[in-house]
TORPA-4810 file (N, C-alpha, C, O; in nm, 3 decimals):
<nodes>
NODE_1_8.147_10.397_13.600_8.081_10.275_13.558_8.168_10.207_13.452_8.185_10.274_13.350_X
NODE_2_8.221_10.098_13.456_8.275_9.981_13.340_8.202_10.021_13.221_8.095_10.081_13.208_X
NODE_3_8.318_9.958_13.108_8.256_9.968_13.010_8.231_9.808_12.960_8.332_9.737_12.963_X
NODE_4_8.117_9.751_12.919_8.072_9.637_12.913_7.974_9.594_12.789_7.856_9.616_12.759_X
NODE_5_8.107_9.506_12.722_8.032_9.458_12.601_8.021_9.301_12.573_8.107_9.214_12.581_X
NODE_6_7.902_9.293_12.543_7.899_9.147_12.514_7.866_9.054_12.362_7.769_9.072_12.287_X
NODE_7_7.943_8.983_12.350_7.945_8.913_12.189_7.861_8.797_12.141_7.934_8.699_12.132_X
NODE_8_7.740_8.770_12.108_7.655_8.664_12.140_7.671_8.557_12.030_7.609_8.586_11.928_X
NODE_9_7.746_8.429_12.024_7.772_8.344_11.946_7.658_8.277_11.867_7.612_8.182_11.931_X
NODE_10_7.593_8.299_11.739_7.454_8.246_11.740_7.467_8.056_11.660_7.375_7.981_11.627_X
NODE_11_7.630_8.033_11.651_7.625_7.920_11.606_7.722_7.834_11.702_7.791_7.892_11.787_X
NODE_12_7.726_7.647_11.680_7.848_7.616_11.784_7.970_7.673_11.751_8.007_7.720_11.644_X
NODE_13_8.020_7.665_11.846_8.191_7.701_11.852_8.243_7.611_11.963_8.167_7.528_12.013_X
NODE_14_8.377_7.624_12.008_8.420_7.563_12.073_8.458_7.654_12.220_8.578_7.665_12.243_X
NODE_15_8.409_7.686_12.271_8.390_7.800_12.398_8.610_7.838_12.404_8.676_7.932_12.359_X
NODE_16_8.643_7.738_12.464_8.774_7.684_12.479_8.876_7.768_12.374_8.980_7.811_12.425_X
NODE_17_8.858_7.791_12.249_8.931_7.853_12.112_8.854_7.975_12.112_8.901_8.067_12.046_X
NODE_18_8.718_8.000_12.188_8.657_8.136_12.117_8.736_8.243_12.318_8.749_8.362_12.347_X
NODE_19_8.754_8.164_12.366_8.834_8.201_12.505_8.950_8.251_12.503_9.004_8.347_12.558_X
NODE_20_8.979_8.171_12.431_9.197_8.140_12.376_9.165_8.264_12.288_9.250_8.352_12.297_X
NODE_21_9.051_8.294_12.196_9.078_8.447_12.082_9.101_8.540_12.200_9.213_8.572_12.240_X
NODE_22_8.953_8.594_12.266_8.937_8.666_12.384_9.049_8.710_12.428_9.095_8.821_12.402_X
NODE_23_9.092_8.642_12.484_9.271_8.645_12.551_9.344_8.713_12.494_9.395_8.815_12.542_X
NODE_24_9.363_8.666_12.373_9.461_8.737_12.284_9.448_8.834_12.204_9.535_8.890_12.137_X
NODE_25_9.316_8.859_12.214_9.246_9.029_12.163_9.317_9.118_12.269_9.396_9.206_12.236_X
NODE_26_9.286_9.090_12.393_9.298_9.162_12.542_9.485_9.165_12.486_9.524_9.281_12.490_X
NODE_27_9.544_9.113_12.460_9.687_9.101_12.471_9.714_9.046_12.639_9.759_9.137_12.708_X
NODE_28_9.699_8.940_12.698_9.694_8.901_12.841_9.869_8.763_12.756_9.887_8.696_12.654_X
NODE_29_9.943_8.793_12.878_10.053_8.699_12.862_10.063_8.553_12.909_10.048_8.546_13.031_X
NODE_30_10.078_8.467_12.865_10.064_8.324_12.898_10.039_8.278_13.045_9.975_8.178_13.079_X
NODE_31_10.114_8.390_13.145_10.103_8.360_13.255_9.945_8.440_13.334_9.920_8.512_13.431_X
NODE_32_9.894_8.395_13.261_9.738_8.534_13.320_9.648_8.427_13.348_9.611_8.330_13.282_X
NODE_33_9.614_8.481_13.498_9.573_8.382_13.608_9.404_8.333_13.511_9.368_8.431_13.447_X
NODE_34_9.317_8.225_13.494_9.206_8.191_13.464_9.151_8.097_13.547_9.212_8.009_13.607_X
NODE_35_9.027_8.122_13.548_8.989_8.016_13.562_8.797_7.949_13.514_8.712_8.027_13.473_X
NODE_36_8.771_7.805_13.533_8.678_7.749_13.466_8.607_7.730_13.564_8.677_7.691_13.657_X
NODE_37_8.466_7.740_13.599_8.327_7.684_13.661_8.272_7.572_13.616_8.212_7.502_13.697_X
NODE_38_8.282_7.534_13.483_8.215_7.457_13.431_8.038_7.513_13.388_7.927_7.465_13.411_X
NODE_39_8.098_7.661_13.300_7.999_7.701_13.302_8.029_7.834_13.264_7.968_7.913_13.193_X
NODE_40_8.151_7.843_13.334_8.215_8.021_13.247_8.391_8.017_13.246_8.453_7.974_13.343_X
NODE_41_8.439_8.052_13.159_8.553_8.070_13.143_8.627_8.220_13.154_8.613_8.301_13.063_X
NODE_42_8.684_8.240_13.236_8.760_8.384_13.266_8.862_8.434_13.297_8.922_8.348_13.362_X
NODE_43_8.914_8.511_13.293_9.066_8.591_13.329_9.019_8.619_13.449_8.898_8.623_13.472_X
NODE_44_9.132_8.645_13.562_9.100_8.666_13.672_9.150_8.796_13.680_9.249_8.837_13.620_X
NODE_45_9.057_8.879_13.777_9.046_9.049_13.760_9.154_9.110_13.802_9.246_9.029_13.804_X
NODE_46_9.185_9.212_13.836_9.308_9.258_13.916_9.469_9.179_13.830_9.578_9.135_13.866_X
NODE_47_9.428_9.191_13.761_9.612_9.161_13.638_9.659_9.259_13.569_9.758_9.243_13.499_X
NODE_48_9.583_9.398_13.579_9.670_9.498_13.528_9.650_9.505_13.318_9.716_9.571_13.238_X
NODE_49_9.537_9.411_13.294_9.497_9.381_13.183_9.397_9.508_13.112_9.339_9.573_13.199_X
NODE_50_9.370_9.549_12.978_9.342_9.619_12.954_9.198_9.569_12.991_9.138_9.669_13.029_X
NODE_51_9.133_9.483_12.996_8.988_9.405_13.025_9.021_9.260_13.061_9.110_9.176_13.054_X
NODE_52_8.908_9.281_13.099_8.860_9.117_13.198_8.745_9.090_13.074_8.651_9.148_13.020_X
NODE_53_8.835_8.930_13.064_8.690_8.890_12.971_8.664_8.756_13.012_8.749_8.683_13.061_X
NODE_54_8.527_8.721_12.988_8.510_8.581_13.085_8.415_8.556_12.917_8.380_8.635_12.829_X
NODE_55_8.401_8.414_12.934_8.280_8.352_12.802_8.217_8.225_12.872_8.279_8.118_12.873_X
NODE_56_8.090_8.237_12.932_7.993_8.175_12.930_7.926_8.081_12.819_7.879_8.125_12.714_X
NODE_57_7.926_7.942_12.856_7.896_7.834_12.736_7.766_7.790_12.822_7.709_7.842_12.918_X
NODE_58_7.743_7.674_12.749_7.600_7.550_12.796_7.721_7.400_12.847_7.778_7.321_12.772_X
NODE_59_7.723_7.406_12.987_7.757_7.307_13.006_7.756_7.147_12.932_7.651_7.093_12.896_X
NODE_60_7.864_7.096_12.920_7.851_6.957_12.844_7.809_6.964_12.720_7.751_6.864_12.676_X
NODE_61_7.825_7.071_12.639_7.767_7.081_12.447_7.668_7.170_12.446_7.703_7.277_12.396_X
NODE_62_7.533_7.166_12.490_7.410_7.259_12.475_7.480_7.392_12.435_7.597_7.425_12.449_X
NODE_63_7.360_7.465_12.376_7.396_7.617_12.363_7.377_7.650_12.523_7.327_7.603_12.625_X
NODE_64_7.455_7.773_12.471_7.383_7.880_12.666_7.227_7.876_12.703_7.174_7.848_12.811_X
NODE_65_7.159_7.922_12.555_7.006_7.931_12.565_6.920_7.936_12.450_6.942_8.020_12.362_X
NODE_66_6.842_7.870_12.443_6.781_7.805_12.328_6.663_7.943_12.286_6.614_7.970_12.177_X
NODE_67_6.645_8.007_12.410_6.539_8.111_12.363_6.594_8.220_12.435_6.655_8.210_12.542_X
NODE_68_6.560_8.367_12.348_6.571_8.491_12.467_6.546_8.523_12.568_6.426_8.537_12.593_X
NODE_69_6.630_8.545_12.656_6.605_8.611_12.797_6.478_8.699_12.794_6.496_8.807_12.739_X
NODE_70_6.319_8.670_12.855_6.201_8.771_12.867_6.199_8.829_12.918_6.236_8.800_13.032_X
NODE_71_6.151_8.975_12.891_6.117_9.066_13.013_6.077_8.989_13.129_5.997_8.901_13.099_X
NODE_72_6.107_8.994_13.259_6.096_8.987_13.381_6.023_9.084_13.472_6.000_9.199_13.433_X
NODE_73_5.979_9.031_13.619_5.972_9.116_13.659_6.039_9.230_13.704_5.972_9.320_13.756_X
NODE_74_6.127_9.239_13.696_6.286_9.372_13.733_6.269_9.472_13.632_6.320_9.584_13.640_X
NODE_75_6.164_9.414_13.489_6.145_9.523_13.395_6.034_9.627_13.423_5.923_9.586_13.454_X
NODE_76_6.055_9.743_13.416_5.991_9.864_13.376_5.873_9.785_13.304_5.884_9.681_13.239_X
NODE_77_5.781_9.842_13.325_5.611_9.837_13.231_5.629_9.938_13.103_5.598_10.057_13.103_X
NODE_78_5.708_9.834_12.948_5.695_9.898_12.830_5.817_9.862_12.796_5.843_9.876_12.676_X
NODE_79_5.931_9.805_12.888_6.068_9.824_12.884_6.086_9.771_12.715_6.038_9.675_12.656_X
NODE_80_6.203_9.909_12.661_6.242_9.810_12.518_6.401_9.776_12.546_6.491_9.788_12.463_X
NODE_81_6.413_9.735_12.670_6.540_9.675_12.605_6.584_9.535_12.591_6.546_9.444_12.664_X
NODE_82_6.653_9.526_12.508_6.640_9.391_12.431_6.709_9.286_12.499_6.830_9.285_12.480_X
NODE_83_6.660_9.194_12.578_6.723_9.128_12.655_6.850_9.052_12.568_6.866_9.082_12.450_X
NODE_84_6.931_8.960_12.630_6.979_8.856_12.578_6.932_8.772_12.515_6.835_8.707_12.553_X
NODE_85_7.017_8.748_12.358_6.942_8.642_12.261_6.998_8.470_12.314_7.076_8.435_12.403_X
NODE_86_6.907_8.383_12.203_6.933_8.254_12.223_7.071_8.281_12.149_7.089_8.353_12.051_X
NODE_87_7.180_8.192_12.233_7.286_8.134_12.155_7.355_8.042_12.204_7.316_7.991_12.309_X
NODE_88_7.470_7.998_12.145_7.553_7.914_12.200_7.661_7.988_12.300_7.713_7.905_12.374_X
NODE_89_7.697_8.091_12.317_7.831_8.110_12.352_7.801_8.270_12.356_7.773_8.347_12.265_X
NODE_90_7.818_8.291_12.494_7.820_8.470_12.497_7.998_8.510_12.535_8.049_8.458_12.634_X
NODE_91_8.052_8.574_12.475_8.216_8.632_12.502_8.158_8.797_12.542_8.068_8.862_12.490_X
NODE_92_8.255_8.834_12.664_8.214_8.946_12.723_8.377_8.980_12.794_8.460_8.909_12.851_X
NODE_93_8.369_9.158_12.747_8.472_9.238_12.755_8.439_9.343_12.883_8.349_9.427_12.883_X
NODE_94_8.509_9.325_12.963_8.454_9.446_13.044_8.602_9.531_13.085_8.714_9.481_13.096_X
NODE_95_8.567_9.664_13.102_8.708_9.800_13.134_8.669_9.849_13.206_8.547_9.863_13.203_X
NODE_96_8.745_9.905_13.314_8.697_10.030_13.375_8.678_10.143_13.299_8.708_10.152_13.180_X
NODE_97_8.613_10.258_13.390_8.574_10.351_13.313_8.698_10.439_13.268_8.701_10.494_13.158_X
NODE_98_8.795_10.447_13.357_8.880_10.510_13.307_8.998_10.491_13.251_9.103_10.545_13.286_X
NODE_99_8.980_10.398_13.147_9.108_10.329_13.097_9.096_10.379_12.977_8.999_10.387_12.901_X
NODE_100_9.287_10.439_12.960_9.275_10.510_12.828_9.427_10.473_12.779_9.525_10.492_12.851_X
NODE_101_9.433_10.425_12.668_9.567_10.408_12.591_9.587_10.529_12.485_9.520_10.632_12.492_X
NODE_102_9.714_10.500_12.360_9.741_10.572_12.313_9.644_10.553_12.175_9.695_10.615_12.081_X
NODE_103_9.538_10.495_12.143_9.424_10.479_12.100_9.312_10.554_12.168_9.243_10.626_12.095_X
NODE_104_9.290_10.550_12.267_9.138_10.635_12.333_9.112_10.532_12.437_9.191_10.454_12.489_X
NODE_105_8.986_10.549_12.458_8.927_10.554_12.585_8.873_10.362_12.622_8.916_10.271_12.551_X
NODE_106_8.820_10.347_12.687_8.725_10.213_12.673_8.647_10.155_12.590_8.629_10.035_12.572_X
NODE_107_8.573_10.295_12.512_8.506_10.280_12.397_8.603_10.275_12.306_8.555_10.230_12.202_X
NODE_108_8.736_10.304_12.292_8.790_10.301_12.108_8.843_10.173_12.181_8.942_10.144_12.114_X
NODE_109_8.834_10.094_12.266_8.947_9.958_12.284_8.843_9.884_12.295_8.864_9.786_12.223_X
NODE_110_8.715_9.873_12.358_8.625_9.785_12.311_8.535_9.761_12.149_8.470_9.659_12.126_X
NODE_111_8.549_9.879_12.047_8.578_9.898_11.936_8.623_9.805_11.874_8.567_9.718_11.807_X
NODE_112_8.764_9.829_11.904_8.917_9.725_11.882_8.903_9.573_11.911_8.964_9.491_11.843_X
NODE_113_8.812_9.531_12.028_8.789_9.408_12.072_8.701_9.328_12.021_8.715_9.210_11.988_X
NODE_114_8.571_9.424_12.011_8.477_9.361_11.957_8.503_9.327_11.750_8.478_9.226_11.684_X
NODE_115_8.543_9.420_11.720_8.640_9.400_11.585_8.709_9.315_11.535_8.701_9.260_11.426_X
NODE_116_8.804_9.300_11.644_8.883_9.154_11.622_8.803_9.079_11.620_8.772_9.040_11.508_X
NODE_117_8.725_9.018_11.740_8.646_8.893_11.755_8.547_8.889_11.637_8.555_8.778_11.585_X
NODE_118_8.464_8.962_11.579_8.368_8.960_11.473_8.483_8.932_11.356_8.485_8.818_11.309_X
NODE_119_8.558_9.007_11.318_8.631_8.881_11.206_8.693_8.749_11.192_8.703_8.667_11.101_X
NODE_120_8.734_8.757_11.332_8.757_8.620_11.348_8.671_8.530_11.326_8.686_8.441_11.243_X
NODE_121_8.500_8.554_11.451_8.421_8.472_11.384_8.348_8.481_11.225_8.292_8.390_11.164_X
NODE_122_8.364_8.587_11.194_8.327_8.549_11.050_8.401_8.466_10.954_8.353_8.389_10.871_X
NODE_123_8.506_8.489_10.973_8.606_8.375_10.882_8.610_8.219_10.903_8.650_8.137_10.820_X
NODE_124_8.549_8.185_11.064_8.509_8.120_11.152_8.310_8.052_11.047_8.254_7.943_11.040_X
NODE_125_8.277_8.191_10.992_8.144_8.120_10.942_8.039_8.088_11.082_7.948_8.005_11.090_X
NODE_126_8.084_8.179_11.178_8.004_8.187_11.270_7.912_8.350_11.290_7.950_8.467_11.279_X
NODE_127_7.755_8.278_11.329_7.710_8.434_11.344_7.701_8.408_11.442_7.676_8.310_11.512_X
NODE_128_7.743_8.593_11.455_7.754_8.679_11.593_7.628_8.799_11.562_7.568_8.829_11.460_X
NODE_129_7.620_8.862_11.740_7.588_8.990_11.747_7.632_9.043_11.851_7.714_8.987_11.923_X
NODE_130_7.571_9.187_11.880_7.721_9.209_12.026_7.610_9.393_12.073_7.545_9.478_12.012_X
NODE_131_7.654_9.361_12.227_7.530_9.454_12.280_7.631_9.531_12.330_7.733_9.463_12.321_X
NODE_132_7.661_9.655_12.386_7.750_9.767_12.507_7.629_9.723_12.591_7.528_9.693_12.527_X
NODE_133_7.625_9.719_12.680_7.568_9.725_12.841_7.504_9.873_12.891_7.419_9.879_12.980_X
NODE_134_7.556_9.996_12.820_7.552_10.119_12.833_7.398_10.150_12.795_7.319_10.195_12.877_X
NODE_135_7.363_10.119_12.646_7.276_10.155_12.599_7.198_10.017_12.556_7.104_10.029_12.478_X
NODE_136_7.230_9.903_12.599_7.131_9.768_12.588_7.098_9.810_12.461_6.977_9.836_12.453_X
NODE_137_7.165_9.829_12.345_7.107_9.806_12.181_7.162_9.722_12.124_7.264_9.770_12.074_X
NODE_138_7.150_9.583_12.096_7.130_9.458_12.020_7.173_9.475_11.870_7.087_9.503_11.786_X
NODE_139_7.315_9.458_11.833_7.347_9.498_11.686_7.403_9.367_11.638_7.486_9.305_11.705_X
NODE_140_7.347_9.316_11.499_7.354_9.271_11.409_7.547_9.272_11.351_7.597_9.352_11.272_X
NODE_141_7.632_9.129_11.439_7.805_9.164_11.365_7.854_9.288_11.361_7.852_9.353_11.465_X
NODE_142_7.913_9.350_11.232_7.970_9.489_11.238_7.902_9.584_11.294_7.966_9.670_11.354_X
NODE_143_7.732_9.595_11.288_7.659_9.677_11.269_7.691_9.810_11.434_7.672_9.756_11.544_X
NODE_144_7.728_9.940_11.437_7.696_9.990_11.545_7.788_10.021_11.581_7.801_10.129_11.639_X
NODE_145_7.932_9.901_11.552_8.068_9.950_11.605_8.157_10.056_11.609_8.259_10.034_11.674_X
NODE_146_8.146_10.184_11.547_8.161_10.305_11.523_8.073_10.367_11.664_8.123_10.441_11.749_X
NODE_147_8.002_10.342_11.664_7.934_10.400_11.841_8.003_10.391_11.977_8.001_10.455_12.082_X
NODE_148_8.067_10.275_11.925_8.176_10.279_12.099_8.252_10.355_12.111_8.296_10.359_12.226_X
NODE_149_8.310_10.450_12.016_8.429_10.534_12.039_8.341_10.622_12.127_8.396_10.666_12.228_X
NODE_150_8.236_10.649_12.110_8.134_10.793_12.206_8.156_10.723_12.356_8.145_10.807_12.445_X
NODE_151_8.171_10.649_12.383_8.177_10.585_12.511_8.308_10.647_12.585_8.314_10.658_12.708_X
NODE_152_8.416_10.687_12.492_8.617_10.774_12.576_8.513_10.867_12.651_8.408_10.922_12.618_X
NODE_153_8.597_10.859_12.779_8.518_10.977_12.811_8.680_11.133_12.840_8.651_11.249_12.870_X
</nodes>
C-alpha cells in the first residue's frame, strides 16, 4: 500500500508557488512531465521520482471547500475518522510502499516532505494541517510528524 500524505492549506496561497515548493521538496528536475485540469496540479507518475505529488485548488480563486468533508454514506456507523477539512489548497505526497533511500523508508521521506512544506508555509504565515492516509489522524502543522518514521517498513 502507498504511503499517502496530505497537507491542508487553511489560508489563500497561490496553488501555482505552493506546486513549484512540492516539486522541489520531491527534488523532480525541470524536465518532469506535469500536468493541469483546471482543478489539480500534478507530476506525472512513472518518472522514477521519489513521490508523485499533485495539489488540488478551487477553480478560478475559491478555496477547495468552505466546509468539511461529512461522514457519508461509505462511513461505518460511529466512524471517527476525520474527514477532510475546509481549505483553500490541499498539497498531497504519495510513495510506494517500498521506497527506501539512504534516510529510511516512505515514512522518514514523507517526514522530510511534509517538514519542508510546513516551514515553508509558516514563514509563508500560512496555516496548515496534514493527515497520513494510513491512520486518517488530522494533525495540527508540526504536530505528529515524528510518527511517520513508524510507517519504514
Amino acid at each position: 500500500m502507498p504511503v499517502t500524505t496530505t497537507v491542508y492549506l487553511h489560508d489563500q496561497a497561490d496553488y501555482r508557488i505552493v506546486f513549484a515548493k512540492c516539486v522541489e521538496l520531491i527534488g523532480a528536475p525541470a524536465r518532469t512531465r506535469t500536468s493541469d485540469d483546471g482543478g489539480m496540479v500534478s507530476t506525472s507518475p512513472d518518472q522514477g521520482l521519489c513521490a508523485w505529488t499533485w495539489v488540488e485548488y478551487g477553480q478560478d480563486g475559491p478555496p477547495l471547500r468552505t466546509t468539511p468533508v461529512p461522514h457519508n454514506q461509505h462511513c461505518d456507523p460511529g466512524c471517527g475518522y476525520q474527514h477532510a477539512p475546509a481549505c483553500w489548497i490541499e498539497a498531497v505526497f504519495d510513495t510506494s510502499d517500498g521506497y527506501h533511500d539512504d534516510h529510511g523508508g516512505a515514512g522518514t521521506l514523507h517526514q522530510r516532505l511534509v517538514t519542508g512544506l510546513g516551514q515553508w508555509l509558516d514563514a509563508q504565515a500560512v496555516r496548515w494541517s496534514w493527515r497520513n492516509h494510513g491512520d486518517g489522524t488530522l494533525h495540527d502543522r508540526h504536530d505528529g510528524l515524528a510518527g511517520l518514521t513508524l510507517l519504514d517498513k
